[in-house]
Short mmCIF file of the C-alpha atoms (twelve columns), coordinates in Angstrom:
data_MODEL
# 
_entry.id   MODEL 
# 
loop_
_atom_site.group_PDB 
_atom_site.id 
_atom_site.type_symbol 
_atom_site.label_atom_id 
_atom_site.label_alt_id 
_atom_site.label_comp_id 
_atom_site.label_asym_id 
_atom_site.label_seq_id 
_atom_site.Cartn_x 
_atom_site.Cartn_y 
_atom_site.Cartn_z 
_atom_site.pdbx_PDB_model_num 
ATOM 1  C CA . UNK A 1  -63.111 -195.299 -57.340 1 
ATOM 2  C CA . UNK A 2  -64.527 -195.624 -54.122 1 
ATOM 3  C CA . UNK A 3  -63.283 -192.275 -52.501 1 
ATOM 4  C CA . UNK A 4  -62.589 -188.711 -54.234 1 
ATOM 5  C CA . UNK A 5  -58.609 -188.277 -53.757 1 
ATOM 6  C CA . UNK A 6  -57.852 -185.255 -50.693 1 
ATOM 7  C CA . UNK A 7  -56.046 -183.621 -52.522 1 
ATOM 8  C CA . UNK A 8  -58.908 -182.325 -54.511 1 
ATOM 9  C CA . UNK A 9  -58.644 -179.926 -52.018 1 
ATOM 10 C CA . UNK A 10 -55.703 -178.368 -53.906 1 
ATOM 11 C CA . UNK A 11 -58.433 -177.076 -56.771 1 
ATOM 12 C CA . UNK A 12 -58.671 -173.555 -54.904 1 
ATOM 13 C CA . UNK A 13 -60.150 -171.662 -57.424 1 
ATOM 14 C CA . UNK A 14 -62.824 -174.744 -58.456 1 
ATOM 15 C CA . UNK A 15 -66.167 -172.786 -58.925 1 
ATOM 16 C CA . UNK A 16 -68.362 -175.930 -60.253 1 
ATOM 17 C CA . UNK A 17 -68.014 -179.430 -59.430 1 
ATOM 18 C CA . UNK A 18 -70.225 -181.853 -61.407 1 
ATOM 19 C CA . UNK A 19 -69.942 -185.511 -60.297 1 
ATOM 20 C CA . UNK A 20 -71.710 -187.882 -63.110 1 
ATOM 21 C CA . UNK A 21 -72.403 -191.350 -62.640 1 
ATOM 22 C CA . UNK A 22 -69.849 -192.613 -60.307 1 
ATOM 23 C CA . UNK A 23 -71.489 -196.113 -59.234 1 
ATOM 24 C CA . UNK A 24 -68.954 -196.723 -57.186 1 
ATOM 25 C CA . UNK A 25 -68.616 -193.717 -55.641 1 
ATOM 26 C CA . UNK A 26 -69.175 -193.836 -51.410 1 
ATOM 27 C CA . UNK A 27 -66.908 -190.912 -50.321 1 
ATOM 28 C CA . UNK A 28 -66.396 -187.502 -51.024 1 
ATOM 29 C CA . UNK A 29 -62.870 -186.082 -49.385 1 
ATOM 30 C CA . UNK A 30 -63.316 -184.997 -46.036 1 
ATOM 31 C CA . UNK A 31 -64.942 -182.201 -44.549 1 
ATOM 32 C CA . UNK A 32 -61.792 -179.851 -43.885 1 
ATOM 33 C CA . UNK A 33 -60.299 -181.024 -47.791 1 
ATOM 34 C CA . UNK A 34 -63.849 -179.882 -49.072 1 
ATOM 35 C CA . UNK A 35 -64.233 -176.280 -47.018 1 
ATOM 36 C CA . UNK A 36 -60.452 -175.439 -48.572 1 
ATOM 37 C CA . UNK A 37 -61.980 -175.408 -51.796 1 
ATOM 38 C CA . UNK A 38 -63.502 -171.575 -50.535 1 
ATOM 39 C CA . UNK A 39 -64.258 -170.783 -54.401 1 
ATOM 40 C CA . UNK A 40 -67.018 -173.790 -55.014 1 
ATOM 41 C CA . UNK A 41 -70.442 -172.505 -55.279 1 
ATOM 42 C CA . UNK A 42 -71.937 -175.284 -57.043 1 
ATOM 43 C CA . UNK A 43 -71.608 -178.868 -56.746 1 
ATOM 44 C CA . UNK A 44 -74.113 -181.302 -58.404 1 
ATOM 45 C CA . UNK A 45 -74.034 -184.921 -58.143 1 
ATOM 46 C CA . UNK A 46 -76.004 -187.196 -60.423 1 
ATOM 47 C CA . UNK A 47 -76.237 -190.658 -60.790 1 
ATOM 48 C CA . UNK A 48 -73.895 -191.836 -57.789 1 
ATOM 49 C CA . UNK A 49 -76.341 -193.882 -56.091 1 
ATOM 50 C CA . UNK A 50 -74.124 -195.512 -53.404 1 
ATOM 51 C CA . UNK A 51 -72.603 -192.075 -51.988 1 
ATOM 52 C CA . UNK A 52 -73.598 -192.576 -48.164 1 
ATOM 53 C CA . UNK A 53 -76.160 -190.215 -46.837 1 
ATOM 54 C CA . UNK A 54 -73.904 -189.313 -44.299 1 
ATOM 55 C CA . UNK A 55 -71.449 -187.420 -46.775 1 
ATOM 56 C CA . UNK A 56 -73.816 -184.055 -46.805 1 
ATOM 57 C CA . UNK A 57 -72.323 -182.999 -43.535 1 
ATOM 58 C CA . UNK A 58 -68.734 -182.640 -45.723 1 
ATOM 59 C CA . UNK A 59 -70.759 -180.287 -47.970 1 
ATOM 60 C CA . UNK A 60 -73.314 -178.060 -46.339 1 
ATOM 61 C CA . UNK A 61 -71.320 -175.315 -46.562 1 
ATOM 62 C CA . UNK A 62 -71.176 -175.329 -50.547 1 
ATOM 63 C CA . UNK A 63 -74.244 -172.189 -51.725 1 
ATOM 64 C CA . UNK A 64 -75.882 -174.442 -54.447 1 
ATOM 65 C CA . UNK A 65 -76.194 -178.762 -54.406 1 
ATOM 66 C CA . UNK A 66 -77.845 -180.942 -56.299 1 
ATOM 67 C CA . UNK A 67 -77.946 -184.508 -55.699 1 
ATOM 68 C CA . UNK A 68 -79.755 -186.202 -58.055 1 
ATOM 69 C CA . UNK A 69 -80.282 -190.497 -58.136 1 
ATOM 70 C CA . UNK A 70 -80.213 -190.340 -61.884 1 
ATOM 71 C CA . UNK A 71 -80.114 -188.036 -64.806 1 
ATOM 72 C CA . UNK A 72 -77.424 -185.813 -65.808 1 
ATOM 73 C CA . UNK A 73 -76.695 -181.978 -65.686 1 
ATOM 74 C CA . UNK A 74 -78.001 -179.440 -67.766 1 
ATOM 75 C CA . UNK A 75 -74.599 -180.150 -70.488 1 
ATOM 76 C CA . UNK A 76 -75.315 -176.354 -71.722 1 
ATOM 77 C CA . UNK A 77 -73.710 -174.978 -68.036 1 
ATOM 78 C CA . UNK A 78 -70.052 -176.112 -69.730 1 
ATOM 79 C CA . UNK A 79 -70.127 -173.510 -72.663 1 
ATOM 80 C CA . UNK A 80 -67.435 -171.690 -72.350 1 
ATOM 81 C CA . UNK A 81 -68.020 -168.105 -70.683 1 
ATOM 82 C CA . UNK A 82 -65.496 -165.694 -72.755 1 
# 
């Protein structure tokens, strides 16, 4: 997958967004598909090493990212919170 689908955008109530090791990965949805999900507060990229640069501008509005070249996320933040 070289693109995350639009209608991602549909996820409204998506709070966390982890994105793990997607090689392939250049393109996040666009900037108006990522503001309509208004519930994301986290997003966290790891290991997606050709997502162009230019894709933070889709983004900057999200309150916590992490883009990391390698590594994974702390696996502990999926427990589930009863």
């Amino acid at each position: 997958m070289v693109a995350l689908p639009e209608w991602l955008s549909y996820l409204s109530s998506l709070q966390k967004l982890y994105i793990v090791d997607c090689n392939r990965l250049l393109h996040l949805p666009t900037e108006e598909a990522m503001r309509r999900l208004t519930q994301l507060k986290t997003l966290e990229i790891y290991d997606c090493p050709n997502l162009e640069d230019n894709e933070r501008s889709t983004i900057d509005h999200i309150p916590f990212v992490d883009i990391q070249d390698s590594g994974r996320p702390d696996w502990s933040d999926f427990k589930d919170e009863d």
